[in-house]
C-alpha positions in Angstrom: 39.1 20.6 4.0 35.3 20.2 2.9 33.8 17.5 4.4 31.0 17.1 1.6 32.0 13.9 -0.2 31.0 15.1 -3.5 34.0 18.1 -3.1 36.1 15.2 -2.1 35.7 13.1 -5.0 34.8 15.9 -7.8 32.1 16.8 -9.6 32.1 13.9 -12.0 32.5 11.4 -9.1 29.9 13.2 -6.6 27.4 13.2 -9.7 27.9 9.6 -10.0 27.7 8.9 -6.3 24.7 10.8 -6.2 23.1 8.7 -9.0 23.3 5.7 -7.9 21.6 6.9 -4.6 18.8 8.1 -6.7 18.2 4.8 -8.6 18.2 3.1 -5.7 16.0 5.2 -4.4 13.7 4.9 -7.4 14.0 1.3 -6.9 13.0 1.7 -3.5 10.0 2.9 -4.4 9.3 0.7 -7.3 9.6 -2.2 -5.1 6.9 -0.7 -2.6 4.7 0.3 -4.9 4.7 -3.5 -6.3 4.1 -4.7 -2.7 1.2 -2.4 -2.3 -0.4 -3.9 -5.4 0.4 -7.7 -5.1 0.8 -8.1 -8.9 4.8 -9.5 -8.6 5.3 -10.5 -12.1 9.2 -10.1 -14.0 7.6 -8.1 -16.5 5.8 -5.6 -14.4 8.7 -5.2 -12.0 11.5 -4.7 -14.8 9.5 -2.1 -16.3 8.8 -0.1 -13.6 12.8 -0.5 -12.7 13.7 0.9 -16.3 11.1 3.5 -16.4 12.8 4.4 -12.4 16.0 4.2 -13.8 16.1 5.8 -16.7 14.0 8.9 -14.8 17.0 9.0 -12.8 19.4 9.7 -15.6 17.8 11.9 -17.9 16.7 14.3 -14.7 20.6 14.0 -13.5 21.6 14.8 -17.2 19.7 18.4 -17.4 19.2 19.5 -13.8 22.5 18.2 -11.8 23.2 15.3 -9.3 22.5 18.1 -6.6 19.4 17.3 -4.2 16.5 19.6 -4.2 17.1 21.0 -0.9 19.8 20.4 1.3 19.7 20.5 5.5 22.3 20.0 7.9 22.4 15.6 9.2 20.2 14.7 12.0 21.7 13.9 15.2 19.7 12.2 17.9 21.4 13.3 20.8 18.7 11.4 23.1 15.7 9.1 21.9 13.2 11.5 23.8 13.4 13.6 21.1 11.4 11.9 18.5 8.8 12.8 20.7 8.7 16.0 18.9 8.3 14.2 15.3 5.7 12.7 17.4 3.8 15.8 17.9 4.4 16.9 14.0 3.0 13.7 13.0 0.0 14.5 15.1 -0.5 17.8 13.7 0.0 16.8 10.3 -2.5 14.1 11.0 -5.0 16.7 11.8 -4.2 18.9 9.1 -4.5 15.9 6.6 -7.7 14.8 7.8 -8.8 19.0 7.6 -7.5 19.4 4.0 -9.0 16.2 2.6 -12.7 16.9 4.4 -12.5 20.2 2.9 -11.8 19.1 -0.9 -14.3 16.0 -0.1 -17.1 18.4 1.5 -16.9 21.6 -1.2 -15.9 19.9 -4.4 -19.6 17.8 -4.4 -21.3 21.3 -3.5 -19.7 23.1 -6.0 -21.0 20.4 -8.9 -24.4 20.5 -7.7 -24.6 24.3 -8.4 -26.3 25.0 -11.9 -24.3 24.0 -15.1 -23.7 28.1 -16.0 -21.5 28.9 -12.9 -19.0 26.4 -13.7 -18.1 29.2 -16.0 -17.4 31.7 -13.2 -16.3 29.3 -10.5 -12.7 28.8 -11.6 -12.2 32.9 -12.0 -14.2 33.9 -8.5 -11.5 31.2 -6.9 -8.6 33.0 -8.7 -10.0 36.4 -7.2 -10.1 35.3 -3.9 -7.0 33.6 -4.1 -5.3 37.1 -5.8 -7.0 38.9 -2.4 -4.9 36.3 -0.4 -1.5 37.7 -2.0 -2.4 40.8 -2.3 -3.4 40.9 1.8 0.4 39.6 2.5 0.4 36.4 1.5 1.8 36.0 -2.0 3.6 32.8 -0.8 0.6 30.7 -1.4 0.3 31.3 -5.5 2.4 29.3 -7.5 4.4 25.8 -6.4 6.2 27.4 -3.7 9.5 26.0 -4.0 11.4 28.6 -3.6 9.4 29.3 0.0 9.6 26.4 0.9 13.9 26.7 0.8 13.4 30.0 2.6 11.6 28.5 5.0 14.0 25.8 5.9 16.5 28.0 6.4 14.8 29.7 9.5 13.3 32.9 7.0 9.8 32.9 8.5 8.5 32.8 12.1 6.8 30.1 12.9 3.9 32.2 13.3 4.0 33.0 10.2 4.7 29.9 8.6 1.7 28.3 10.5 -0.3 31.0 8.9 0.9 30.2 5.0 0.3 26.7 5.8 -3.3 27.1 6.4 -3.7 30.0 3.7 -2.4 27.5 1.1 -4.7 24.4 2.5 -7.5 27.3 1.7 -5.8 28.3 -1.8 -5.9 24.9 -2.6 -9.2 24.4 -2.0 -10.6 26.9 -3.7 -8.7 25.7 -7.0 -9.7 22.1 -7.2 -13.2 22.4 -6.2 -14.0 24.7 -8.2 -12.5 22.7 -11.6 -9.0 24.9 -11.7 -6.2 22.4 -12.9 -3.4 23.0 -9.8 -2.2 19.7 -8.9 -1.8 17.9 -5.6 1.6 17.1 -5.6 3.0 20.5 -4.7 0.9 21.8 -2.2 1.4 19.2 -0.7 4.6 19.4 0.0 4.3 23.3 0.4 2.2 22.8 3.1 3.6 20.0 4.6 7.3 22.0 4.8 5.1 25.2 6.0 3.6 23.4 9.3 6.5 21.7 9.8 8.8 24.2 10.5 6.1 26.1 12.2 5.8 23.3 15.0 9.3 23.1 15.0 9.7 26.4 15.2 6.6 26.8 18.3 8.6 23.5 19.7 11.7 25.4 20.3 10.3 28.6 21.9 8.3 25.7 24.4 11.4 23.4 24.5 14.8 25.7 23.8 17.5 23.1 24.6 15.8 21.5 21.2 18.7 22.1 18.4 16.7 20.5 15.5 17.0 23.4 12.5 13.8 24.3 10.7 15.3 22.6 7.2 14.5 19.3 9.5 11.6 19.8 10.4 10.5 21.4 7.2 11.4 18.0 5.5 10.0 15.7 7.9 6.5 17.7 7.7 6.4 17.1 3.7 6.6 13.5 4.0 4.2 13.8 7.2 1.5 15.7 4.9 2.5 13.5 1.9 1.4 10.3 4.7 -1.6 11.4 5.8 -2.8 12.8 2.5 -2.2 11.2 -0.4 -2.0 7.5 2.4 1.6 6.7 1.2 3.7 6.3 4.4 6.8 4.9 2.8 6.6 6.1 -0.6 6.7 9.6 1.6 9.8 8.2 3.2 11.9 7.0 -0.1 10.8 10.9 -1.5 12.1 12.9 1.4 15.6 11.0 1.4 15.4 11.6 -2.4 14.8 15.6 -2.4 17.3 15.7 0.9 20.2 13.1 -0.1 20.0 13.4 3.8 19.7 9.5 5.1 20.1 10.5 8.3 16.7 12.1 8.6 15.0 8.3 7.8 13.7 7.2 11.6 12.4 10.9 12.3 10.2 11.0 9.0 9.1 7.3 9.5 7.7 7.9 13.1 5.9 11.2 12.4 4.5 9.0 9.0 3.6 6.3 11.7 1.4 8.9 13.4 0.0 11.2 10.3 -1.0 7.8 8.2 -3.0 6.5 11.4 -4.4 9.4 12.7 -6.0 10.3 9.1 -6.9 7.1 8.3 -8.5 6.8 11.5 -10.2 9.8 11.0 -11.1 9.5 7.4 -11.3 5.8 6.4 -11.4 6.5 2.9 -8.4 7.4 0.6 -9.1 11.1 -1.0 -8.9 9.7 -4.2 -11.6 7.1 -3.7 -13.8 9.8 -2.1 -12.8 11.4 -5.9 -13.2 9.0 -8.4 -16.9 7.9 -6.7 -18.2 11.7 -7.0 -16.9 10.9 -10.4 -19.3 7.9 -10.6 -16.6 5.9 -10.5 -15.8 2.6 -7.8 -12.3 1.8 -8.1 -11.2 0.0 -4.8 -8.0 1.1 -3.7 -5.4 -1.2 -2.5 -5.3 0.5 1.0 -9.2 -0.8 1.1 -8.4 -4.1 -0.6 -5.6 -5.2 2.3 -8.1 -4.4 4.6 -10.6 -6.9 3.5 -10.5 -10.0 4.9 -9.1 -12.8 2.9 -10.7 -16.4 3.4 -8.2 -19.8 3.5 -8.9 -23.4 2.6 -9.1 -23.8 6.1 -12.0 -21.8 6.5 -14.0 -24.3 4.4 -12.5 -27.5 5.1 -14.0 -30.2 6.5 -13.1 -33.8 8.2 -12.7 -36.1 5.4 -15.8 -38.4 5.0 -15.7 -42.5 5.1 -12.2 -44.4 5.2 -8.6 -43.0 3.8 -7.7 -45.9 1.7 -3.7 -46.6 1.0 -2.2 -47.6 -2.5 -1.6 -50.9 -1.6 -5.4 -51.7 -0.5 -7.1 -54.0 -2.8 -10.3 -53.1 -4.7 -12.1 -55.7 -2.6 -10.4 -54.2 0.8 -11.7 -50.8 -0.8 -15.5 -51.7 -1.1 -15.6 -53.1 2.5 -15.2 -49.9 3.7 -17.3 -48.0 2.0 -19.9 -46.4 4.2 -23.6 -47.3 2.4 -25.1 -44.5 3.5 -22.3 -42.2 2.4 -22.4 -40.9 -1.9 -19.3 -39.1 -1.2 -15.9 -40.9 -2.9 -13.1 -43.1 -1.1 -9.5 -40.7 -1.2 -6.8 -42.9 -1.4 -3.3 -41.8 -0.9 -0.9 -42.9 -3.4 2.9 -43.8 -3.4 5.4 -42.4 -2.8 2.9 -38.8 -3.1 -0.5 -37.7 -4.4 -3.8 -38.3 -4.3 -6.8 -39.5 -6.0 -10.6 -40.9 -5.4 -12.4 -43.6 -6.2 -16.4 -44.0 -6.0 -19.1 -46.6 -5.2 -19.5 -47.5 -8.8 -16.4 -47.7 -9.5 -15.3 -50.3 -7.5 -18.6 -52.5 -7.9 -17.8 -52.2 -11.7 -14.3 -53.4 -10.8 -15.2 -56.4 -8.7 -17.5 -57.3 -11.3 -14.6 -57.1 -13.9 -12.5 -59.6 -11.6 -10.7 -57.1 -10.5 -11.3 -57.5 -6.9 -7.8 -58.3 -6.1 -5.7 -55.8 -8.1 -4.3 -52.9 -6.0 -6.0 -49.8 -6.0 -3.0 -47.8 -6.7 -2.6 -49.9 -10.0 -6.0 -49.2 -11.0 -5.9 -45.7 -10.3 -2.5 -45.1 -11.9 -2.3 -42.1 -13.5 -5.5 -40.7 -12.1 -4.0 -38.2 -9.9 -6.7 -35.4 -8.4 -5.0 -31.9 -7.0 -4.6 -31.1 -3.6 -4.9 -27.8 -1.7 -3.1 -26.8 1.8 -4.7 -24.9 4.5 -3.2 -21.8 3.8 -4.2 -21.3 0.2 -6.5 -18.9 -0.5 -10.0 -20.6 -0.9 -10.3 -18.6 -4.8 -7.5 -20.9 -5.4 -10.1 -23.8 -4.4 -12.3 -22.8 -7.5 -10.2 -23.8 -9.7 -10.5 -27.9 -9.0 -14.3 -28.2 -6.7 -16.5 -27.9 -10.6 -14.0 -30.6 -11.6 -13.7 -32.9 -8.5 -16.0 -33.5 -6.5 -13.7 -34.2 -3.4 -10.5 -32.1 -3.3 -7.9 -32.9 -0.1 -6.2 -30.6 2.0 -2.9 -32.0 2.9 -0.4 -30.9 5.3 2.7 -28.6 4.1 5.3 -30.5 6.0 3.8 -33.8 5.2 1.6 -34.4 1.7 0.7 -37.7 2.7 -1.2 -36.0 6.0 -4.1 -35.5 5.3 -5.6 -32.3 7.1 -9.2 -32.3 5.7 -11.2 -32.0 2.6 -13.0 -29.3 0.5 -16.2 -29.8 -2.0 -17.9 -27.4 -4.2 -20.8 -26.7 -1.9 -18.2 -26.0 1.2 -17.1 -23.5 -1.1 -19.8 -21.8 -2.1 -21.2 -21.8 1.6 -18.8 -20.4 3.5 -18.4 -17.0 0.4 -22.3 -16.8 0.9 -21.5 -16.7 4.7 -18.6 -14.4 5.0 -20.5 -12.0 2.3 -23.5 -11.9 4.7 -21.3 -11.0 7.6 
């Protein structure tokens, strides 16, 4: 009796099972790729779920609910060996960092050469990559798929699969810098599944009691390459399972990911489509580089409240007594049962001199109610109330009537000139 679920339930069934794998995995990476960006919004995210979605079914409908490539299930028979996912994701950090220095280093070269050998540049790349094939390596031209399924089922040494993964990081090459349309996407992954069946392959001739297969490895090194290249760890992740419909593979690929996205952004700070887009002329700040700017708070701005806090039920005369003279800054005064608001110098002179004196001030200043902020806003959010009050508290999550500190235009101001000369 099969033990495939999808023979156990039929075709109809197992295409349906399948399916709803796929959307969530779809989802999966719709939800990540929302994160990345910080733009939550219901619009945003139900589009990008329908546009998931509906990829799902219309690629189910003409190709099959059958995974791309299919590998035995992983079993960790001791924790030791993710120490040789370790070393992949090593490798394939190296091999990243190699591949993207290459395209970043030769592409700007081959632009600076005069305008008329533009013309000839994409056809002396497709000679040299035709001497490639024609030398014993016609592997390389093309997408590679169906190499890459030969591969995974142990039909290459792992000599020579470490050879077609460097020929191809060299094929490559030569295509994109020199303006030949070929993609990233697949030779990525033909690489990726190329070195890592080779170091799976080199790992079991070092270390024989390892009983990985090369269809492992082979998957685990496309989402490794996929990491370190194109700097998306757990996209990488979501697309393995996805081409697999193997979940068991999930912590090997995450920990070589771990190591391949570190190493190569270690190595190469920038994303290899930022290095891109500014040869183009163009500055268009990744998200990778915007998490990695710092982010100021209202608490990096705020400052003891000046002169008295004033209550609700303090008169107007109560008010005035403690103003400091020296002081231009307004009184805050907290309000019942919550808010805030402010009163000034002026203010309550022009009161007293109304007769006023003895009136509350939280019946004078009813319904003059100023915004407050809390520590751990971001101090953009500040910007919003400073041009419009000249005093703006910052009061305590747990407790709004605590007050924490205060926040002015000019604290504002100072502390962005600060942090952008640092």
């Amino acid at each position: 009796m099969s033990l495939d679920p999808r023979a156990r339930l039929g075709r109809p069934a197992g295409r349906r099972f399948l399916f709803e794998w796929g959307a969530l995995g779809c989802l999966g990476i719709a939800v990540i790729l929302l994160s990345a960006l910080g733009r939550w919004t219901a619009g945003i995210l139900g589009s990008v779920v329908l546009s998931a979605v509906s990829s799902v079914v219309v690629m189910r409908w003409f190709l099959g609910s059958e995974s791309m490539f299919r590998i035995p299930s992983v079993q960790l028979e001791r924790p030791s060996e993710l120490i040789a996912y370790s070393v992949l994701g090593i490798v394939g950090g190296f091999a990243s960092v190699a591949f993207s220095s290459g395209i970043a280093t030769l592409r700007p070269w081959c632009k600076s050469l005069p305008r008329w050998t533009q013309y000839f540049q994409p056809a002396l790349a497709g000679l040299l990559i035709g001497v490639i094939a024609v030398l014993g390596a016609p592997q390389v031209m093309g997408a590679g798929y169906v190499y890459i399924y030969e591969a995974m089922h142990g039909q290459f040494t792992w000599q020579m699969l470490a050879i077609l993964a460097g020929l191809k990081i060299v094929a490559t090459l030569l295509s994109f810098v020199s303006g030949t349309p070929g993609g990233m996407f697949a030779p990525t992954l033909f690489i990726g599944a190329m070195l890592g069946a080779a170091v799976g392959g080199a790992e079991h001739v070092l270390v024989p009691h390892l009983t990985v297969s090369p269809g492992t490895y082979a998957l685990v090194g496309m989402g490794v390459l996929f990491a370190g290249f194109l700097r998306a760890p757990m996209t990488s992740v979501f697309m393995v399972l996805e081409v697999s419909g193997n979940y068991s593979i999930i912590l090997p690929v995450m920990v070589a990911n771990t190591f391949a996205y570190l190493i190569a952004r270690g190595l190469q700070p920038v994303p290899i489509f930022d290095v891109l887009t500014r040869q183009d002329g163009l500055d268009l700040p990744s998200t990778e580089e915007q998490r990695e700017e710092g982010i100021l708070r209202v608490e990096d701005a705020m400052r003891p409240a000046p002169g008295a806090l004033l209550d609700a039920d303090d008169t107007v005369d109560r008010g005035f007594q403690r103003l400091d003279e020296k002081s231009t800054d307004p009184l805050l005064v907290r309000l019942n049962p919550a808010g805030w608001s402010s009163i000034s110098k002026p203010e309550l002179e022009t009161m007293i001199k109304e007769g006023k004196g003895g009136q509350t001030l939280g019946s004078v200043l009813a319904g003059r109610q100023i915004p407050y902020l809390h520590p751990d806003h971001a101090l953009e959010m500040a910007l919003r109330y400073v041009d419009r009050w000249p005093l703006v508290p910052v009061v305590n999550r747990a407790d709004f009537r605590k007050l924490e500190g205060v926040v002015t235009e000019r604290d504002v101001l100072a502390r962005y000139r600060d942090f952008g000369e640092g």
